[in-house]
Each structure stands twice: as C-alpha cells, then as structure tokens.
C-alpha positions in Angstrom: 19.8 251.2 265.0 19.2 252.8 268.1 22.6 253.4 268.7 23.1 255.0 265.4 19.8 257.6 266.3 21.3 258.1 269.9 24.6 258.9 268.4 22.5 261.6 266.6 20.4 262.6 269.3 17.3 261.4 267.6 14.7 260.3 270.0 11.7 258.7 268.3 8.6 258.7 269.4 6.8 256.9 266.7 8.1 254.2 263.7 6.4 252.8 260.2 7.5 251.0 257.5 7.3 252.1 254.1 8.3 249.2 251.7 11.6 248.8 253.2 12.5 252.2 254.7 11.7 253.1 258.1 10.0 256.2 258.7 10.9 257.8 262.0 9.3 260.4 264.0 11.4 263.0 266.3 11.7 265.9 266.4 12.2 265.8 262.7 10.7 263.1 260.6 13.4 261.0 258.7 13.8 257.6 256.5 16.3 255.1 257.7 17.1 252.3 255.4 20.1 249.1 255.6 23.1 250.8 254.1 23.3 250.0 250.6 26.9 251.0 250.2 26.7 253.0 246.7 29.1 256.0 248.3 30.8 255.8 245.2 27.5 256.3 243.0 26.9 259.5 244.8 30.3 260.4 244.5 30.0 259.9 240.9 26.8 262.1 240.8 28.6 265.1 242.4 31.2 265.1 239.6 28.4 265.6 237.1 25.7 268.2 236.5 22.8 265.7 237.4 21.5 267.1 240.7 17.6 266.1 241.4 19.0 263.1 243.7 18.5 262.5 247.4 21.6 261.7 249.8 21.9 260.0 253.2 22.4 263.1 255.9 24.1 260.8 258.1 25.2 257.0 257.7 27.5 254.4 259.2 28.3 250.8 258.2 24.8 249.7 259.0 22.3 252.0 258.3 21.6 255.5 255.8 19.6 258.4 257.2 17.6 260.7 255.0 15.1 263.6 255.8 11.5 263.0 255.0 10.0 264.5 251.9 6.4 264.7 251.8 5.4 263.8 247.8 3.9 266.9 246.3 2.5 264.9 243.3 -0.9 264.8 242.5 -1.4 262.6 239.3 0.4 259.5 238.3 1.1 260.5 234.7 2.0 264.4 235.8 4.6 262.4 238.3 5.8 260.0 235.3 6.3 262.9 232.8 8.3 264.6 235.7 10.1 261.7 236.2 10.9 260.6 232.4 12.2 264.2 231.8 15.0 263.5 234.8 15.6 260.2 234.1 16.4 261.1 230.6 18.6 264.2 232.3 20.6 261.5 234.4 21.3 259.6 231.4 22.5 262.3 229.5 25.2 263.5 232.1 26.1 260.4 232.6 26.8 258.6 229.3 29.5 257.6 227.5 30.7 255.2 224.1 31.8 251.9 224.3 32.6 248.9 221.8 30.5 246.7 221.6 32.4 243.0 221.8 31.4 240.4 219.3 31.2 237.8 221.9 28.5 239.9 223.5 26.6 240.8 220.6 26.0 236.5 220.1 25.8 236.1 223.6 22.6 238.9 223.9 20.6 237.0 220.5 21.8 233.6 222.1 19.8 234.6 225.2 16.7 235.9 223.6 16.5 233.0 221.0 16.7 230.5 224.0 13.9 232.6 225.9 11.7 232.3 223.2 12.5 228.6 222.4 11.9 228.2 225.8 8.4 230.0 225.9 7.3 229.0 222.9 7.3 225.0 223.9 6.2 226.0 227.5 2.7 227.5 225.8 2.7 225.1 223.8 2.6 222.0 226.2 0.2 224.0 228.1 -1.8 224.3 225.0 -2.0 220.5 224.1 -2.3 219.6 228.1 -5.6 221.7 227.7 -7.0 220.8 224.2 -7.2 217.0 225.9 -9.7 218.5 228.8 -13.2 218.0 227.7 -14.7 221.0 230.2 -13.1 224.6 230.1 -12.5 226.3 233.4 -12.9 230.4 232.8 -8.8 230.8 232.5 -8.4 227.6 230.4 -10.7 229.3 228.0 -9.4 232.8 228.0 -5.9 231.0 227.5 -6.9 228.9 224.4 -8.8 231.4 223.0 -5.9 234.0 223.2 -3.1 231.6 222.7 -2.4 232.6 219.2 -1.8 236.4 220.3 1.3 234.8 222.6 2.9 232.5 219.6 2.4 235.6 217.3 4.2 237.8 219.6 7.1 235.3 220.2 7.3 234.7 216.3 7.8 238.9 216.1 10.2 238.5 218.5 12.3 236.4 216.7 12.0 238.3 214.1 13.6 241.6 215.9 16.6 239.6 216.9 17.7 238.7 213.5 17.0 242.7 212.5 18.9 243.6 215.6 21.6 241.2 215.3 22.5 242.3 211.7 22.6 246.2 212.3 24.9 245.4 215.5 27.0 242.9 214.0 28.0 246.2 211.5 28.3 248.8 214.2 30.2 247.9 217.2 29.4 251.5 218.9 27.3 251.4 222.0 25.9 253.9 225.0 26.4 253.3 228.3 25.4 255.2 231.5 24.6 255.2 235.3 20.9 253.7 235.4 18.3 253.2 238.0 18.2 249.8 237.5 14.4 249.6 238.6 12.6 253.1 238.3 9.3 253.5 240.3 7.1 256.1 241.2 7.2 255.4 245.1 11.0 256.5 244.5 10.7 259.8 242.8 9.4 262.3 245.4 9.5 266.3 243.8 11.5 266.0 241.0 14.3 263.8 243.1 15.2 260.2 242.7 15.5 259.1 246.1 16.9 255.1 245.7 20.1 254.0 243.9 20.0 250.5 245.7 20.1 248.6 242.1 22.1 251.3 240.2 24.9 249.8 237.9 27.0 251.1 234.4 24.6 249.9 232.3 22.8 250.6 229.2 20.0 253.3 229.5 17.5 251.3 227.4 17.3 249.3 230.6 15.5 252.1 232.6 13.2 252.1 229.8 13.0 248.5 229.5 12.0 248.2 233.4 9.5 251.4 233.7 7.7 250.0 230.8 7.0 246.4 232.0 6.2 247.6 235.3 3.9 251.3 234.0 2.7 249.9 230.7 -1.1 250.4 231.4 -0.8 253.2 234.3 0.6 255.9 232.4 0.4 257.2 228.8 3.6 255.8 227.9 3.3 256.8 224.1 3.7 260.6 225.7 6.6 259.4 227.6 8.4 257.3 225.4 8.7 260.3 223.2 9.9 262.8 225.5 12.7 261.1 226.2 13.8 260.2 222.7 13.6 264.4 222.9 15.7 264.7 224.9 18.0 261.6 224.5 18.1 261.0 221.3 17.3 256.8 220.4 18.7 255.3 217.1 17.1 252.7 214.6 19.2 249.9 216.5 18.5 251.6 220.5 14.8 251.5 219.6 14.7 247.8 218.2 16.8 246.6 220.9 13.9 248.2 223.0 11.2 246.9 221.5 12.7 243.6 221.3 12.8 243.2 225.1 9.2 244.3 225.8 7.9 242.5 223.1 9.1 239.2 224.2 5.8 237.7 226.7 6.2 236.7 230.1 5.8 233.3 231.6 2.9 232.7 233.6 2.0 229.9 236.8 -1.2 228.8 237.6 -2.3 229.2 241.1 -5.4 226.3 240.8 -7.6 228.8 241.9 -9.8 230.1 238.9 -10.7 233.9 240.0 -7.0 234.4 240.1 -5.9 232.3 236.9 -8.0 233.9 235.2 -6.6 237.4 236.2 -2.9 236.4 235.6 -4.1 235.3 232.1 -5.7 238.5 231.3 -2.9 240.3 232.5 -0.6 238.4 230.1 -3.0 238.7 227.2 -3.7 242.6 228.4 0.3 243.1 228.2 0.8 241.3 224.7 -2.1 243.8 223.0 -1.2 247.1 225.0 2.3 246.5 223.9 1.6 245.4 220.5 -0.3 248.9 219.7 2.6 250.8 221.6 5.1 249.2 219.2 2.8 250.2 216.3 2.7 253.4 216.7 6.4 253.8 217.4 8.5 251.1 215.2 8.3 250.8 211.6 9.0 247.4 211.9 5.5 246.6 212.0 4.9 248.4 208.7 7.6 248.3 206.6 7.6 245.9 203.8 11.5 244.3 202.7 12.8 246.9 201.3 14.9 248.6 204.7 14.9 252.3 204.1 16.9 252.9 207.1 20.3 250.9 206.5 22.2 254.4 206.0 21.0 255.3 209.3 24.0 255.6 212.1 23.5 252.3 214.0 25.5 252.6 216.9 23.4 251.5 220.4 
C-alpha cells in the first residue's frame, strides 16, 4: 500500500476505515480499497449511456484509489428514491433478452420447493420441541404464538411457484442486465453508485430482491417499488417471481440468550407482516379468486 501512495506522491497523514475502504488523508482525502478486478464492468459502463458511477483514479494489481465524496444526503428515503430512480436507469441501459432454458426453469421451482420443504419441517420441529416445555421463555412464546403467520407464509409461497412455474414454462423470454448484486445506501453517495465488487449479468429483479430484504422497514418501499416499475416496466411473471423470493421467510438461530431471541423472533415475525401487506397492495395474487384474468398478458421475465 504504501508503495502504491508513494508511487503517487500521496503522503498520509491520517487513516480510517469505513466498512472495508480505507479512508486516507493527504493532501487530498481519498478511499483505497483491495482491487476488486471488475475493469471490464467499467469498461462495459463506458459503452453505455449509464454514467452516475464512480471509478478508481489510479489502481494497480493490489489496490483501487478513489477521491473522497462527502454524502450530501439528508434523509434515508430522499437517498432511496434517488437511488431507485438510477438503479432502475442502470438496468435499463443495460438490458437485454434471453431464453429462458427449460432445465433452468425446473431447476429455479426445484430450489424454492426444497427451501420451503426445508423450512417448513425446521419450524416445525422447533414447534413440537417447544409445545413439550411446560414454562415459556419470552421468545418461545412470541414464537408459538406467531408460528402460524410463518407456515401461512411458506404455504403462499408454494403457491407462487406453481403460478410462476406455469406462466414461464409458456414463455421462454427473459431480461437480463448488469446488477449491483447487493445495493446499499452506504454505496450511493450523490446520485453515484460507488461499489461494483458483487456486480454480475444477472437478472434485475435481483437488485430488487436484495434492497428489499435488506430496506423493508427503513424506507417506504411501496413509493419505491413503483417508481421503478415507471420506469422499467415489470410484467405479471417479473412481479411474481419477485414476490415469490421475498415472500419465502428466513431461517432463524437461537442465541440462548432471551433479550436477543426474542429480538431475532420479532424481526422474523416483523418481516413476514411488513411483507405480507407490501405484497397486498401490489400483487393481485392475494385477491384474485380462480378465474386468472391476466393469462393474455405478455409473460416474458
């Protein structure tokens, strides 16, 4: 490292750490983070019209160097509208149609049927290891008495597979672009996405998928949700698959300490009933009776 700044005729006179960047004071301040080696991402984003990104000044095998921005935002959901708006621009210039291959199609409801198998007899084993206890600790109770939300949600679940798996299995059209891979906050500083450590080809539903789990109950993500379907327009299937991946609960530990057991279940139980109203106001799927009203619709994801 200090050859790299030398080389540069940077002489610090003050370091911090911020999450895994190191912020460096000279003459200048700047960020130095490990060389990530995505050259070929910003590459990529120079051929397109998507500009509100951040590149290394200087690098070398080991390390990238950035200048310092200071983060002019001021409110978390001001910042997340902001930040939806570009994210939806970087998909859009980005994108492109692929075919969706058969073998993928099973191998996606394959891997959502075995996570909710697999959840469904974990909560449940948990469920009959704490009906045998004849005193409640605080989280054995809020568990027990909220169980049925997390069995209800997994049997929904289920359900959105078969929906999904039948529109996909009749379209084999599907949208791919160059995602974040894990969008935060901390990494959009004045309109600019500033890390593209975890980027990849990927579906943009992903980005979505990932700001949600991690946002859900920070930001008004009703408001956000539909500003980017504005600007990137969503289909029947897109929005399924969507709701299908957020919908599904998480698996939770117990740390044998009730103050924090009791946290990580209201955080599960918190998650299942924030996202279940989010999905009611945006999915039919909750409200429509058997009679699908939307099988003319394009269904290409």
């Amino acid at each position: 490292m200090n050859d790299f700044l030398s080389k540069l005729n940077i002489k610090p006179y003050k370091y911090k750490y911020i999450n895994k960047a190191l912020i460096i004071y000279s003459d200048n301040i700047y960020v130095l983070k490990k060389n990530s080696y995505k050259n070929r991402i910003y590459k990529y984003l120079d051929s397109t019209d998507f500009k509100n990104y951040i590149k290394p000044i200087k690098e070398n095998e080991n390390f990238y160097l950035y200048n310092f921005l200071n983060d002019n935002s001021i409110d978390d959901n001001d910042k997340s509208l902001n930040l939806i708006n570009e994210l939806s621009n970087l998909h859009s210039n980005t994108i492109s149609f692929k075919e969706l291959n058969l073998d993928r199609l099973k191998e996606i409801k394959e891997t959502y049927e075995n996570k909710i198998d697999y959840l469904y007899k974990y909560y449940n084993n948990l469920e009959d290891s704490y009906n045998k206890d004849s005193l409640y600790s605080p989280s054995t109770y809020l568990f027990l008495r909220n169980v049925s939300k997390i069995y209800y949600n997994l049997d929904f679940s289920k359900n959105l597979i078969k929906i999904f798996y039948d529109k996909a299995s009749k379209n084999n059209k599907y949208k791919e672009c160059l995602i974040l891979g894990k969008v935060r906050l901390d990494n959009f500083i004045n309109n600019k996405f500033t890390n593209f450590d975890h980027s990849l080809i990927k579906s943009p539903l992903y980005d979505l998928i990932d700001f949600y789990k991690e946002y859900y109950d920070k930001v008004s993500f009703n408001e956000l949700y539909k500003v980017y379907k504005e600007n990137l327009k969503l289909n029947r299937l897109e929005e399924l698959f969507f709701m299908l991946s957020i919908s599904v609960p998480y698996k939770i530990t117990f740390k044998g300490d009730n103050y924090v057991d009791t946290l990580i279940v209201h955080k599960l139980i918190n998650y299942i009933d924030v996202t279940k109203k989010f999905i009611i106001s945006n999915n039919k799927i909750y409200l429509e009776n058997n009679n699908d009203k939307e099988n003319k619709e394009n269904d290409s994801i």
